[in-house]
LONU-753562 format. One record per residue: residue number from 1; residue in three letters; x, y, z of N, C-alpha, C in turn. Coordinates in Angstrom, 2 decimals. Layout:
% residues N
SITE	k	r	nu	nv	nw	cau	cav	caw	cu	cv	cw
SITE	NUM	ALA	X	Y	Z	X	Y	Z	X	Y	Z
...
END
This chain:
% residues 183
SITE	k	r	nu	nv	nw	cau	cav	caw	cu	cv	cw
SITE	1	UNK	-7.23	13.09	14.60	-6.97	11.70	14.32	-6.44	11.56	12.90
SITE	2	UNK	-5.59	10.74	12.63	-4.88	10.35	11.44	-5.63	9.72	10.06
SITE	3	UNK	-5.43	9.54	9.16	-6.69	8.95	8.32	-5.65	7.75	7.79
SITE	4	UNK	-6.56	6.38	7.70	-5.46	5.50	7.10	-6.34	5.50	5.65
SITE	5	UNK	-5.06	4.86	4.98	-5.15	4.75	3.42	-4.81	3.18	3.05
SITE	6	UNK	-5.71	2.99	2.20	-4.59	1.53	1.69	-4.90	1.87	-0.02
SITE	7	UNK	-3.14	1.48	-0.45	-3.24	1.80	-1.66	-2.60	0.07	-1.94
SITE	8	UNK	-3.28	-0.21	-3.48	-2.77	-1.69	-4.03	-3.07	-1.30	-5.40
SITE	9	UNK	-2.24	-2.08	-6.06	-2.51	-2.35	-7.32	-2.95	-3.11	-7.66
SITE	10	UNK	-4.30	-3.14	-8.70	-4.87	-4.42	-9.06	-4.71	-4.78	-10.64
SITE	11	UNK	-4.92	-6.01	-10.83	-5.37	-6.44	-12.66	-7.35	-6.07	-12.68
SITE	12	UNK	-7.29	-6.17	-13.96	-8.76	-5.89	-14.17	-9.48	-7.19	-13.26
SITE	13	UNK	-9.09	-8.33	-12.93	-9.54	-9.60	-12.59	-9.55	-9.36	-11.43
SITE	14	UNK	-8.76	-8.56	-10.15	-8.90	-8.31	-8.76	-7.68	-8.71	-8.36
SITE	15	UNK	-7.01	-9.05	-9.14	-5.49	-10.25	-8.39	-4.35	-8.62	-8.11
SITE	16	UNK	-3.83	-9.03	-7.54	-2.60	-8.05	-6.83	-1.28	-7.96	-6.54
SITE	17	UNK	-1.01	-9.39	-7.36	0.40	-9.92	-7.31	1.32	-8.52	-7.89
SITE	18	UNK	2.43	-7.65	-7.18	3.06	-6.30	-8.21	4.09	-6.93	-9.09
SITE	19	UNK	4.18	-7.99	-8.87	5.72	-8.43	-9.54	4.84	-8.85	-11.20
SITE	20	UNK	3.62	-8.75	-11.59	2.90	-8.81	-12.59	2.71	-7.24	-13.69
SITE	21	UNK	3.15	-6.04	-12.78	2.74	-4.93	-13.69	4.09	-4.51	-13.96
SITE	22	UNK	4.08	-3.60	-14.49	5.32	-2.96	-15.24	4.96	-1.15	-14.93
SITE	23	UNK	4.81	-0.88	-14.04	4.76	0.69	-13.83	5.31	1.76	-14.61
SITE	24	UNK	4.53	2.63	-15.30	5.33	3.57	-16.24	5.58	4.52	-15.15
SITE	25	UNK	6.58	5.77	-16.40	6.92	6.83	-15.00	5.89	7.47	-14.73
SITE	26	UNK	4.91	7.54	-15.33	3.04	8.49	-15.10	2.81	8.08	-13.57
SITE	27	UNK	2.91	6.33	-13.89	2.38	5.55	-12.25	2.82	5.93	-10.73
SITE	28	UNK	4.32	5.79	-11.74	5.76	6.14	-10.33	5.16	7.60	-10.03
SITE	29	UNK	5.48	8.36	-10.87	5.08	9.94	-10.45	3.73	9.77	-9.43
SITE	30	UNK	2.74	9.24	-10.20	1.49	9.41	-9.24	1.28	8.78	-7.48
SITE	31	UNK	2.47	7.76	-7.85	2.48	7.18	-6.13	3.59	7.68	-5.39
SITE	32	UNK	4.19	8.66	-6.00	5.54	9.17	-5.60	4.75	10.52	-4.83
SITE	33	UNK	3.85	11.20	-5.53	3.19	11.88	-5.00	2.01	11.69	-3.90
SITE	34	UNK	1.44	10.58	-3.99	0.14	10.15	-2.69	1.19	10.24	-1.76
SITE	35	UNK	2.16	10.03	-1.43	3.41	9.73	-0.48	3.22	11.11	0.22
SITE	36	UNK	3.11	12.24	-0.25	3.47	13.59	0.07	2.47	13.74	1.60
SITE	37	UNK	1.42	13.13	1.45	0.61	13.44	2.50	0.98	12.06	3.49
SITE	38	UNK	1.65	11.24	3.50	2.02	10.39	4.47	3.33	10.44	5.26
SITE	39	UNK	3.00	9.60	6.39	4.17	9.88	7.25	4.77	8.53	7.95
SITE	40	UNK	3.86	7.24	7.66	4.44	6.33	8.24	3.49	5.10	7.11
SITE	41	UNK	3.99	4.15	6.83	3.77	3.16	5.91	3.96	1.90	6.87
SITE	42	UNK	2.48	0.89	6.65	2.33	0.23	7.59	1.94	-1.28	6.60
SITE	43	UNK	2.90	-2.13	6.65	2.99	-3.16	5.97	3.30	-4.59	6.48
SITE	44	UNK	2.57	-5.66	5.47	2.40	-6.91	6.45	4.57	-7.71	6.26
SITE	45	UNK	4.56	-8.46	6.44	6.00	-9.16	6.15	5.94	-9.53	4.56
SITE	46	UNK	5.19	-10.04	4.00	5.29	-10.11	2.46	5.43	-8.63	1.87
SITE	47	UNK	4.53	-8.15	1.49	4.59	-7.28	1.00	6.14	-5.48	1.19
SITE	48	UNK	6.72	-6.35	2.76	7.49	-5.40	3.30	9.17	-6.12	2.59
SITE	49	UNK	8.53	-7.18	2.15	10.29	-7.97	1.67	10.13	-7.92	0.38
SITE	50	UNK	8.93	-7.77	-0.17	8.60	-7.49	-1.91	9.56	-6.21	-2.01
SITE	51	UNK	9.18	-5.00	-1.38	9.58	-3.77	-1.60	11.30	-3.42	-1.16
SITE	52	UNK	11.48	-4.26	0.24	12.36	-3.66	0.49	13.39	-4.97	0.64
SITE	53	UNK	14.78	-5.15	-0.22	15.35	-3.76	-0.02	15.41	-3.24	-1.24
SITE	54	UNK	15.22	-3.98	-2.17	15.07	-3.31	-3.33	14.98	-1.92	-3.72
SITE	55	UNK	13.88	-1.49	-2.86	13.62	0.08	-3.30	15.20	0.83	-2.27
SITE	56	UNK	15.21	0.32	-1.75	16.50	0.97	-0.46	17.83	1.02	-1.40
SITE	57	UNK	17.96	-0.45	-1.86	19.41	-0.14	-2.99	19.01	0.92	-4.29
SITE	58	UNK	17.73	1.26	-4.84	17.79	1.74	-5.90	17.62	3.17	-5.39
SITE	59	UNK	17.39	3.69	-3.84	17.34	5.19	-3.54	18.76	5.13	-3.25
SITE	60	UNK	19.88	4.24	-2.44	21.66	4.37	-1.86	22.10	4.59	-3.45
SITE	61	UNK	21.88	3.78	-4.23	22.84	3.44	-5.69	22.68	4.59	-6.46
SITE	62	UNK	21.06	5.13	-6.52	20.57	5.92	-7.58	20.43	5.12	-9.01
SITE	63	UNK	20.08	3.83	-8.45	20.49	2.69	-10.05	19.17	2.71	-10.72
SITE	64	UNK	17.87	3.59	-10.38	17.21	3.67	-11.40	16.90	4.77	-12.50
SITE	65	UNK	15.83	4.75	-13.11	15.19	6.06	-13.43	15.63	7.09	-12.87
SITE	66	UNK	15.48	8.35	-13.35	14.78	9.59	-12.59	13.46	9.45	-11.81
SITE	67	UNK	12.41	8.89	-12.21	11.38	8.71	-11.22	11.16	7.42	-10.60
SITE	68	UNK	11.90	6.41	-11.10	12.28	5.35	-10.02	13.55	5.98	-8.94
SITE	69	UNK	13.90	6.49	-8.87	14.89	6.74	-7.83	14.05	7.71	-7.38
SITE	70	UNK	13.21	8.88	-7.89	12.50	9.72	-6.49	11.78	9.28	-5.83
SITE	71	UNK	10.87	7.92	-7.05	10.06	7.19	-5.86	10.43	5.93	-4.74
SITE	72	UNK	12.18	5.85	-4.94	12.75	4.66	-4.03	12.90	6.16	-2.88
SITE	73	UNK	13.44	7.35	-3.23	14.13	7.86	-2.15	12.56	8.09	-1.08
SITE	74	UNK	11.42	8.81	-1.55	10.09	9.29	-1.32	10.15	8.02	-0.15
SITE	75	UNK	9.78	6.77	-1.04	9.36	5.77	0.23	10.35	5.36	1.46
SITE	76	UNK	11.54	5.18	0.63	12.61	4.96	1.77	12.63	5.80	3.19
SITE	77	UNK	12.97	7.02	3.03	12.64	8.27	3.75	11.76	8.15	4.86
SITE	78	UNK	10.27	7.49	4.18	9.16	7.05	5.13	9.11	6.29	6.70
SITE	79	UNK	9.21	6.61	7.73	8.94	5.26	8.70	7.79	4.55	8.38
SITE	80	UNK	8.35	3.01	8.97	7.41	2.07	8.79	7.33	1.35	9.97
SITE	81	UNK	6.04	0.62	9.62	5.76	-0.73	10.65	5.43	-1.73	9.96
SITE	82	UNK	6.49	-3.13	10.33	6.07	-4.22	9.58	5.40	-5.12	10.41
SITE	83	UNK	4.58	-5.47	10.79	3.87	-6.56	11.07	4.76	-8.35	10.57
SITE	84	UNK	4.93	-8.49	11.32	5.57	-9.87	10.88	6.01	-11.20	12.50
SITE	85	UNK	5.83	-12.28	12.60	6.21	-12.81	13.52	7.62	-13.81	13.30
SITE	86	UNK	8.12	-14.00	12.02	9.11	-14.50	11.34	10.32	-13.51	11.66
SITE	87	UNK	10.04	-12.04	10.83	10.86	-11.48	10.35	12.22	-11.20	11.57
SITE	88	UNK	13.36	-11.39	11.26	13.99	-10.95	12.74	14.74	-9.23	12.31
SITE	89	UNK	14.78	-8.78	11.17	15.55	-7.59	11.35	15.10	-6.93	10.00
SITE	90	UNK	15.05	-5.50	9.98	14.42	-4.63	9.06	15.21	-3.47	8.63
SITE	91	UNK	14.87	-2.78	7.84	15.82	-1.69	7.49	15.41	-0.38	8.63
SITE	92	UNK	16.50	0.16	8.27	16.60	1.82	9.37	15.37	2.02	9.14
SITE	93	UNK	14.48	2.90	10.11	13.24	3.57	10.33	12.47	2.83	10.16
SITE	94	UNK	12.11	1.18	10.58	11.53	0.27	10.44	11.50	-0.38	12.01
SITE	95	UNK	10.03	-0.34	12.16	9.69	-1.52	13.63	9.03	-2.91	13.24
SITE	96	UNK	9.91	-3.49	13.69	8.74	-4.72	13.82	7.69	-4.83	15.24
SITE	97	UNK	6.54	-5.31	14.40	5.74	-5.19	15.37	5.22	-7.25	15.07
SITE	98	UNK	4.98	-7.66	16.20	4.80	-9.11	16.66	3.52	-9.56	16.40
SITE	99	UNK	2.43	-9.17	16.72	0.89	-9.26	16.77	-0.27	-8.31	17.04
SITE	100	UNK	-1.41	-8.64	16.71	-2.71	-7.03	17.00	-1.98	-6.35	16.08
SITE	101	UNK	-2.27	-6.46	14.92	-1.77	-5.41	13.32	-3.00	-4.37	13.78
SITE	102	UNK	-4.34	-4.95	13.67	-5.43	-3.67	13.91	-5.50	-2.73	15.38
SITE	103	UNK	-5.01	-3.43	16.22	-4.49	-2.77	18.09	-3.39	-1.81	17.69
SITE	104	UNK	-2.24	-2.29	16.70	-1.89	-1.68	16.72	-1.66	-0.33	15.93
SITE	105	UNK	-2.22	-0.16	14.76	-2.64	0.41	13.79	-3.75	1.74	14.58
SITE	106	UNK	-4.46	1.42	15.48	-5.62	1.80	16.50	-4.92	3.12	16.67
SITE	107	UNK	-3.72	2.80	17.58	-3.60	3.60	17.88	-2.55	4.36	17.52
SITE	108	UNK	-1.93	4.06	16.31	-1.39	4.76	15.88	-1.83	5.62	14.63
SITE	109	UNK	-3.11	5.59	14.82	-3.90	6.21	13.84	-4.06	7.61	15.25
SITE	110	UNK	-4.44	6.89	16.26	-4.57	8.32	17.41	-3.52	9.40	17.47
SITE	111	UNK	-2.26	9.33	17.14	-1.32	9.47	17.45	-1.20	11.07	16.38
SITE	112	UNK	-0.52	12.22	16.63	-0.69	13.29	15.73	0.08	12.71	14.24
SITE	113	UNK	0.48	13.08	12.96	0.69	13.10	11.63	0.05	13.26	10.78
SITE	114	UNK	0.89	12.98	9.81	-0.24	12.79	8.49	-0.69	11.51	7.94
SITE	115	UNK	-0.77	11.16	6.81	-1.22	9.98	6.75	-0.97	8.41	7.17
SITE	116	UNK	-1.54	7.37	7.28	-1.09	6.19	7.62	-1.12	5.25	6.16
SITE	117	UNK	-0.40	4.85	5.44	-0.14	3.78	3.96	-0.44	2.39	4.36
SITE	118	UNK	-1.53	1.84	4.19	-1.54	0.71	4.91	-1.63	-0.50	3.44
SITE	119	UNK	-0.68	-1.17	3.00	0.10	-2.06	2.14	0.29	-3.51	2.32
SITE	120	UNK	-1.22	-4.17	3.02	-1.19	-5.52	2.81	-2.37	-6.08	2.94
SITE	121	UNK	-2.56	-6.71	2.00	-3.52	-8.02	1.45	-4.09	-8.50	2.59
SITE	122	UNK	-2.76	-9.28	3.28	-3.50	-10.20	4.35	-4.20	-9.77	5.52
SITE	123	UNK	-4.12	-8.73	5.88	-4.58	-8.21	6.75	-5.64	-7.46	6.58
SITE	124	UNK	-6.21	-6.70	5.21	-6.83	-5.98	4.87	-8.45	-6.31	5.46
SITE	125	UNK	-8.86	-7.68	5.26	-10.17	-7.85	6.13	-10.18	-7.74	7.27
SITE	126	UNK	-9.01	-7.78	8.33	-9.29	-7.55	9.66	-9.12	-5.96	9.78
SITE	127	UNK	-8.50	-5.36	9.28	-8.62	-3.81	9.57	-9.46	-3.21	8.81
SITE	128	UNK	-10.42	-3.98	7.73	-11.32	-3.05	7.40	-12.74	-3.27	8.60
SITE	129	UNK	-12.64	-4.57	8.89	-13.57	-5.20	10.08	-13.12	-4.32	11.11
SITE	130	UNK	-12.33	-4.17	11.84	-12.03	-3.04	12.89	-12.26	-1.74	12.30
SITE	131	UNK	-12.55	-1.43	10.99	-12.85	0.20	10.71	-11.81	1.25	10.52
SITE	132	UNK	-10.93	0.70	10.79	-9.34	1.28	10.11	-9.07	2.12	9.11
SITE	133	UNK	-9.75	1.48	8.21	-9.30	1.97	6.94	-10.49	3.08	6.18
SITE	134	UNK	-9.70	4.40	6.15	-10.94	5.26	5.79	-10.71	5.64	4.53
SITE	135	UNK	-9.99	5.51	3.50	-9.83	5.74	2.03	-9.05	4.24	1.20
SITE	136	UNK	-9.44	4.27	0.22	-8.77	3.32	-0.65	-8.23	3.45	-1.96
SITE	137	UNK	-7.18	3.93	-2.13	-6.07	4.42	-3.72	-6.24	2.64	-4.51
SITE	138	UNK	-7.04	2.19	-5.75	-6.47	1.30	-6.32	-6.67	1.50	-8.00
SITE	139	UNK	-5.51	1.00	-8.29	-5.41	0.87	-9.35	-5.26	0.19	-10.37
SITE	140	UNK	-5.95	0.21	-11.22	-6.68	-0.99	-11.88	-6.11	-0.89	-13.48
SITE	141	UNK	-4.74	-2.28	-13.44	-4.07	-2.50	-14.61	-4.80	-3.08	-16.15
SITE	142	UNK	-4.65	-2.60	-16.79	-5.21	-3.35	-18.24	-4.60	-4.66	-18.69
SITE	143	UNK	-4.85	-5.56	-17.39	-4.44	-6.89	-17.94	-4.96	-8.23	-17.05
SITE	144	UNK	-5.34	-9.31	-17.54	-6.07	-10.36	-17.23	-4.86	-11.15	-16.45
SITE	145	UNK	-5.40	-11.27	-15.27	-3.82	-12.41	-14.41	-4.21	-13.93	-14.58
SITE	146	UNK	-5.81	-13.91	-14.11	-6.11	-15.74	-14.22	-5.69	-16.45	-12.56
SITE	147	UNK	-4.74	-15.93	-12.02	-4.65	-16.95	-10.39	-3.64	-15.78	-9.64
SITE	148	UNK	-3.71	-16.23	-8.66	-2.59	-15.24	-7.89	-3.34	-15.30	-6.64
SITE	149	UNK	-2.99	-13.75	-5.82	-3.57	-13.15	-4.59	-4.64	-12.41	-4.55
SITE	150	UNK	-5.80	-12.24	-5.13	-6.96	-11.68	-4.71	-6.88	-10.65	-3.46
SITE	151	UNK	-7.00	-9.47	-3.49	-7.36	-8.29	-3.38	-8.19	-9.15	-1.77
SITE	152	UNK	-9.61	-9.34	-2.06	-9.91	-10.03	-1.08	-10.73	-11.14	-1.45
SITE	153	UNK	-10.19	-12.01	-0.13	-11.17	-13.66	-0.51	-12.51	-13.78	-0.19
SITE	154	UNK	-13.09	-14.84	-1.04	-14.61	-14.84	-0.79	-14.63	-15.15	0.67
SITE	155	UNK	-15.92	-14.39	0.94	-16.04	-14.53	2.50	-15.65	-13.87	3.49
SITE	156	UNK	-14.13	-13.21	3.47	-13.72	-12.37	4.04	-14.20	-11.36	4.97
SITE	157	UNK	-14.92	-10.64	4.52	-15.86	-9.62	5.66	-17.02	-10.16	5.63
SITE	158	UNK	-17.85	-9.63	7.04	-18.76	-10.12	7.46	-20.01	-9.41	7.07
SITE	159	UNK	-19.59	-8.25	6.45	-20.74	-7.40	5.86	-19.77	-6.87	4.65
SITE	160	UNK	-20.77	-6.17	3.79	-20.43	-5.54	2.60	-19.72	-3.80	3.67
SITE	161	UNK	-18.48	-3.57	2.68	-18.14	-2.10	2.72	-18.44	-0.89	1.84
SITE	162	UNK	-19.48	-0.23	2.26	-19.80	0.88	0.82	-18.77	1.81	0.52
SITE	163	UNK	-18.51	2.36	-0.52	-17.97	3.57	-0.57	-18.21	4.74	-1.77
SITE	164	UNK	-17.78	5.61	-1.49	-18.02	6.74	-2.29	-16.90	7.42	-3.20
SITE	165	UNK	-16.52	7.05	-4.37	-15.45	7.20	-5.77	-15.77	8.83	-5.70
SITE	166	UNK	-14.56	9.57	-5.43	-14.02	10.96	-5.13	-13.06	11.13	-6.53
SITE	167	UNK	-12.55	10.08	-7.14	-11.57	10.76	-7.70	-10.89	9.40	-8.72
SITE	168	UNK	-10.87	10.09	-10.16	-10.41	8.87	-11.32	-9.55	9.53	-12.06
SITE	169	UNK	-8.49	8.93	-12.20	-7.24	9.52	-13.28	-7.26	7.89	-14.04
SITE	170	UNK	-7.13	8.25	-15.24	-6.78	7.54	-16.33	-5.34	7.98	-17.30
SITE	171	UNK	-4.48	6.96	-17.02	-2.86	7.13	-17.07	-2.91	6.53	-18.74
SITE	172	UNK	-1.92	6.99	-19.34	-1.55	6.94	-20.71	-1.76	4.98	-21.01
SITE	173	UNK	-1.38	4.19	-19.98	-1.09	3.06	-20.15	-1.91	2.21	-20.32
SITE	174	UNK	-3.50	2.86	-19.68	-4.46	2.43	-19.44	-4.98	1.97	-18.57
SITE	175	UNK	-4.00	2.65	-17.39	-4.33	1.55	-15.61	-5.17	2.90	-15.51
SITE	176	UNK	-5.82	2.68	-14.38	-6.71	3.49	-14.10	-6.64	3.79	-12.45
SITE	177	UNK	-6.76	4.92	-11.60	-6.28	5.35	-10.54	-7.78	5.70	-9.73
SITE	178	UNK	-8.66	4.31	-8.88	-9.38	5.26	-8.26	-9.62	5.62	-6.98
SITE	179	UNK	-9.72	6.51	-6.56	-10.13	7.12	-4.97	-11.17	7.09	-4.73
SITE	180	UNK	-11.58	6.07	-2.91	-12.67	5.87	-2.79	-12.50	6.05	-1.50
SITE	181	UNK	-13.49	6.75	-0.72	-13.75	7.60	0.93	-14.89	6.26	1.62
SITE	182	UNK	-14.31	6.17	2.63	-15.36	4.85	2.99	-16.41	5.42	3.90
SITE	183	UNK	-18.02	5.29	3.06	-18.95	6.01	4.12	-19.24	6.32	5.08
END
């Protein structure tokens, strides 16, 4: 069985808005690499129009960095599933999927590969409530937001989720990288 992941970036406050951080190349490198063990990136409609196409013109153009362009080509490369009931059309190696994000996630966690990237907010309480989600990459920026999107809303799950911190990198910038295995 496949293991899903959800990786986000946070402020010290919990908020998650990305258009708020400024990623050094330490960051890029480090999510350019979690990539290595994945094989399909599974994202809600916001978060799938934040990224793309943006990252798609800066892997075709080569218009960034050196490690902004390995990490546009890394993700691009990736298949995905966007979850969306709006969206009508997506980039190459992209499905839209209509409804049941956690039905469908189910079973495509059954399915042989490597990892599953699972990259949205809104959905995150129903697939941690279905049990989905067995690791969590976040990373925690050195800066105060004050309002935005919260990570998750009060109330949200119906029980507390424990977990067990495997793994902390502390990046030059001061964001902090941690890995947590869900009991």
């Amino acid at each position: 069985m496949r293991r899903v992941t959800f990786g986000m970036n946070i402020s010290i406050d919990g908020y998650c808005d990305h258009t708020i951080f400024n990623p050094s190349k330490e960051l890029h490198d480090y999510f350019t690499g979690m990539m290595d063990d994945v094989d399909l990136l599974f994202f809600g409609r916001v978060m799938y129009q934040l990224m793309f196409p943006y990252w798609a013109d800066v892997a075709k153009n080569q218009s960034g960095t050196g490690y902004e362009n390995r990490f546009a080509e890394k993700l691009t490369s990736i298949d995905k599933v966007v979850i969306s009931r709006s969206l009508s059309n997506a980039e190459e190696n992209t499905r839209i999927i209509r409804s049941n994000p956690a039905e469908e996630l189910r079973k495509l966690k059954q399915q042989p590969g490597k990892k599953i990237s699972v990259d949205s907010v809104s959905m995150l309480p129903e697939l941690i409530e279905a049990g989905l989600i067995d690791e969590f990459r976040l990373v925690v920026h050195p800066v105060i937001v004050g309002n935005g999107r919260k990570l998750l809303d009060a109330g949200s799950l119906q029980e507390k989720l424990n977990l067990t911190l495997t793994d902390t990198i502390i990046f030059k910038s001061g964001s902090v990288a941690h890995h947590y295995l869900k009991q």
